[in-house]
C-alpha positions as CSV (number, residue, x, y, z in Angstrom):
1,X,13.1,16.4,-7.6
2,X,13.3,13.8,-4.7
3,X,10.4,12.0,-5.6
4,X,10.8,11.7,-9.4
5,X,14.5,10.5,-9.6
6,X,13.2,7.7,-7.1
7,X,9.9,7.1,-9.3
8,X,12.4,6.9,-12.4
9,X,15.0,4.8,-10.6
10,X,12.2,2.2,-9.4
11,X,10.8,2.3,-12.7
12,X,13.9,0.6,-14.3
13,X,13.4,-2.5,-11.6
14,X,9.5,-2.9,-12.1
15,X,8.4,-5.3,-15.0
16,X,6.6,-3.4,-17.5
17,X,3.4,-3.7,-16.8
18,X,3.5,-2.1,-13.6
19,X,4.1,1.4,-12.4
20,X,4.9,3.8,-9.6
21,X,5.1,7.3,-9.0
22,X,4.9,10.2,-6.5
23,X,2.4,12.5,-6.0
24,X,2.6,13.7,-2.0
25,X,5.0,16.9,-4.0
26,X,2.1,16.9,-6.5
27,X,4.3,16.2,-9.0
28,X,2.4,14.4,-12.0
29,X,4.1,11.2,-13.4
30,X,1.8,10.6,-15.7
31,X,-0.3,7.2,-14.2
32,X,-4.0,6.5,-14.0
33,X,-6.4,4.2,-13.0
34,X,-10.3,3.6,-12.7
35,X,-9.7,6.5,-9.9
36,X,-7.7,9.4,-11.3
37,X,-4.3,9.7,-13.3
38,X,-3.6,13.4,-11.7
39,X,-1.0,12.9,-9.5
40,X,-0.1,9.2,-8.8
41,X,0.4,6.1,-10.8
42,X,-1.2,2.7,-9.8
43,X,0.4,-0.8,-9.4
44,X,-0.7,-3.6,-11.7
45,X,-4.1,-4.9,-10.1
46,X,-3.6,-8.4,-9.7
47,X,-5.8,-11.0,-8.4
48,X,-9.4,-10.9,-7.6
49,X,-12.5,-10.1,-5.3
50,X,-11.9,-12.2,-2.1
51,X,-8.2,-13.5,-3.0
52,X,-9.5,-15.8,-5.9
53,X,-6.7,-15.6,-8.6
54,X,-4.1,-13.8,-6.1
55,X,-0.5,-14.4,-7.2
56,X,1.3,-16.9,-4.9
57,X,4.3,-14.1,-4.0
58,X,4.4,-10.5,-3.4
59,X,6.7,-7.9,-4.8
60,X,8.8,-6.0,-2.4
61,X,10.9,-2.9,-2.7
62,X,13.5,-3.0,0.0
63,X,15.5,-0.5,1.2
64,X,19.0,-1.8,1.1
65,X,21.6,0.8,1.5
66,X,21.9,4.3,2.9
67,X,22.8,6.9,0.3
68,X,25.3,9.6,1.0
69,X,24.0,11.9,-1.3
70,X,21.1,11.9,-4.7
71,X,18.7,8.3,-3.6
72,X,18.6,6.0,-6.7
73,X,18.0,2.3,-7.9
74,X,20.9,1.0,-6.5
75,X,19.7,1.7,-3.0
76,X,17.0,-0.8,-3.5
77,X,16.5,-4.4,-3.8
78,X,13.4,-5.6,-5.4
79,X,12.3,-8.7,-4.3
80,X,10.1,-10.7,-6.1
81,X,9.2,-13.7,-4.5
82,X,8.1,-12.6,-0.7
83,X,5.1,-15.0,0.1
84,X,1.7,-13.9,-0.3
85,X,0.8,-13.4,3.3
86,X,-2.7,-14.7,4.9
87,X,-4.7,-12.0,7.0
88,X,-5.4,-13.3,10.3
89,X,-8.1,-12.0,13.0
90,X,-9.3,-8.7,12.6
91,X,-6.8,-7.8,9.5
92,X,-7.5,-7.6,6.2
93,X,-4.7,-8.2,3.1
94,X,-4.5,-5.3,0.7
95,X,-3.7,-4.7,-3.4
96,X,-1.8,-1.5,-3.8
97,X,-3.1,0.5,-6.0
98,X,-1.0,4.0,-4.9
99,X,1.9,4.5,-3.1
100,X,3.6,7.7,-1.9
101,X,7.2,9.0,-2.5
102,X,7.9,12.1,0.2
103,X,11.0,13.7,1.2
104,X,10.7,12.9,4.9
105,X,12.2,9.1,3.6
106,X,15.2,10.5,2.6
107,X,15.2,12.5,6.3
108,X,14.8,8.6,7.9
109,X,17.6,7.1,5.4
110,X,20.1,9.3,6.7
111,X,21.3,7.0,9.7
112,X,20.5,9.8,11.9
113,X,17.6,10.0,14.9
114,X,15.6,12.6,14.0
115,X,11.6,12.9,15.3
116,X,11.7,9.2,15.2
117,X,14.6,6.0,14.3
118,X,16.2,6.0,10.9
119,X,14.4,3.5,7.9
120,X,15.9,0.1,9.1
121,X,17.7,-1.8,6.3
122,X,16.7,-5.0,4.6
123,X,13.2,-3.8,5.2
124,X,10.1,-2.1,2.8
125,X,10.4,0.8,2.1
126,X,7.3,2.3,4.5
127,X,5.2,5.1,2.7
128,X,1.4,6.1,3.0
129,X,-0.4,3.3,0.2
130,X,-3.7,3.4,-1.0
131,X,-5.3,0.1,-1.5
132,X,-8.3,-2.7,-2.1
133,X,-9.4,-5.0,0.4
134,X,-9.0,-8.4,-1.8
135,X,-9.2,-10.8,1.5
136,X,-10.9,-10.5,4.9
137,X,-9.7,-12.2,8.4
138,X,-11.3,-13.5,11.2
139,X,-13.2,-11.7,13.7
140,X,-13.8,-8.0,14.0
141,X,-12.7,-6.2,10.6
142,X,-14.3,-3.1,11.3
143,X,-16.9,-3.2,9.3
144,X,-14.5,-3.5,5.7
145,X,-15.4,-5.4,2.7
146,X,-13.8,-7.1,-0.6
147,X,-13.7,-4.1,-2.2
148,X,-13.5,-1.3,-0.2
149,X,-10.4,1.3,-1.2
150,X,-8.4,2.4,2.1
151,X,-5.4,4.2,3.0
152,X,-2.7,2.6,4.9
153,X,0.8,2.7,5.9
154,X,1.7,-0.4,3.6
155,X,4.8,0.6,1.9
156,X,6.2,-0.1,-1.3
157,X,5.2,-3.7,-2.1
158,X,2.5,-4.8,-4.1
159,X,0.0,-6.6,-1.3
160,X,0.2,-6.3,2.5
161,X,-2.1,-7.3,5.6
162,X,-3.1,-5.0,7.4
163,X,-4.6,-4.1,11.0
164,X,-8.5,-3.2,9.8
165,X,-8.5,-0.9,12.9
166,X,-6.0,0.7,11.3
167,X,-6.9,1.1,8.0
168,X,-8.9,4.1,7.0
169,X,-11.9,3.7,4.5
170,X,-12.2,6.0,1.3
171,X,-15.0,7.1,-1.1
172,X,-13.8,7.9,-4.4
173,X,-17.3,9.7,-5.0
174,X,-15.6,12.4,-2.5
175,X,-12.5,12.5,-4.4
176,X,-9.8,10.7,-6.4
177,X,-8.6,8.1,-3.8
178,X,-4.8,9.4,-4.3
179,X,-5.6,13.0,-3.0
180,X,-5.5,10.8,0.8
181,X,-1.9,10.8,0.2
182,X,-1.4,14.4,-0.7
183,X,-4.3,17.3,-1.1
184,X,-6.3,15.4,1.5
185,X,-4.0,13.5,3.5
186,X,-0.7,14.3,5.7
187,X,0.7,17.1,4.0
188,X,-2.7,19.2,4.0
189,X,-2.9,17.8,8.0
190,X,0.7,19.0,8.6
191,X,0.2,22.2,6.9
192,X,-3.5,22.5,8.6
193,X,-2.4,22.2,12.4
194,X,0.8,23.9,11.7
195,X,-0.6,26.8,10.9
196,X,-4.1,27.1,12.9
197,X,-3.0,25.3,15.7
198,X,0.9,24.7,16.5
199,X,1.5,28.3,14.6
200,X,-1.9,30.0,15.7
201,X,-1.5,32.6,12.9
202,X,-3.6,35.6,14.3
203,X,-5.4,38.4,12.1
204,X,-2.9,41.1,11.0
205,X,0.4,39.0,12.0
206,X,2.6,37.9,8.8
207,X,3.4,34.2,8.0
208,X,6.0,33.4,5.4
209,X,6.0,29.9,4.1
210,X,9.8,29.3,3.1
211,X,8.6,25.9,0.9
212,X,5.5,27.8,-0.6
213,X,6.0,25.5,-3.8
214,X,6.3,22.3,-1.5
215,X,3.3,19.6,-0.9
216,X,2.9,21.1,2.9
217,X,3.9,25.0,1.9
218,X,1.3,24.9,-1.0
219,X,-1.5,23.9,1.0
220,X,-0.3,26.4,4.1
221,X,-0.7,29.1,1.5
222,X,-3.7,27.8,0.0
């Protein structure tokens, strides 16, 4: 429920031809893209192979207030004319094309320290982004190209630079890209570990999943 009131609420700031959903619940919002339409919707693709035709300014979603109870709109600010940054060595500048909306941001907009510092304000909202390479930097860029699709930790904005070492390079033959923020991404690795490893669920013990509906308890049951 989390992820579509903030899906709806962003969708009354975005211009119309763009859109954003969640999908790291699973929850279908109706996108699609050349990849897949299943569980996240894409950003407008803007621009072009190499940065040719790139707008001049970024849009930003930035979290501006903490809420006290239900996250909406009004705890945003989008901002519409960030400048287009300019990848330097070894980073490469992205296009979103997914983002994710999880419940762990509402954890880190409490104001409260839990397993790491609370969401700062007047910042992007962070969130696991799937996205093209559009412009390369100098130097070592791991071996990416114009093109490539990668997973990141962007946020909610339409184009970011990014660390290339730090990117991670997908092949939608494999899979729909969006599945690296949800079936294949961290909640199947939280739910993976948790139970194997952290949880080392042994033959004839009993495991009950308390969020067997959620994106970490589905795949834990699964």
């Amino acid at each position: 429920r989390f992820g579509v009131r903030i899906a709806l609420a962003l969708c009354l700031l975005l211009p119309c031809k763009a859109a954003v959903a969640t999908c790291a619940s699973g929850v279908d919002a109706g996108g699609g893209d050349d990849f897949d339409g299943a569980c996240t919707a894409p950003m407008a693709a803007e621009g072009g192979a190499g940065g040719a035709g790139l707008p001049a300014t970024v849009r930003q979603w930035i979290y501006d207030k903490r809420p006290e109870g239900e996250v909406s709109g009004d705890h945003y600010v989008l901002k519409e004319d960030a400048p287009m940054p300019t990848p330097g060595e070894g980073e490469v500048l992205l296009q979103m094309l997914f983002w994710s909306v999880d419940p762990y941001h509402r954890i880190q907009q409490s104001g409260k320290d839990t397993w790491e510092e609370p969401h700062p304000l007047g910042t992007v909202q962070g969130s696991g982004t799937v996205g093209r390479v559009v412009a390369l930097g100098g130097g070592d860029v791991a071996g990416l190209a114009v093109g490539d699709i990668v997973s990141s930790y962007s946020g909610w904005q339409t184009h970011a630079v990014a660390k290339a070492a730090a990117v991670r390079k997908l092949d939608p033959s494999v899979a729909p890209v969006s599945t690296s923020l949800g079936a294949l991404g961290m909640p199947a690795r939280t739910a993976y570990f948790g139970l194997l490893e952290v949880g080392a669920a042994k033959e004839g013990e009993t495991v009950l999943v308390s969020g067997a509906a959620g994106a970490v308890g589905s795949m834990v049951v699964q």
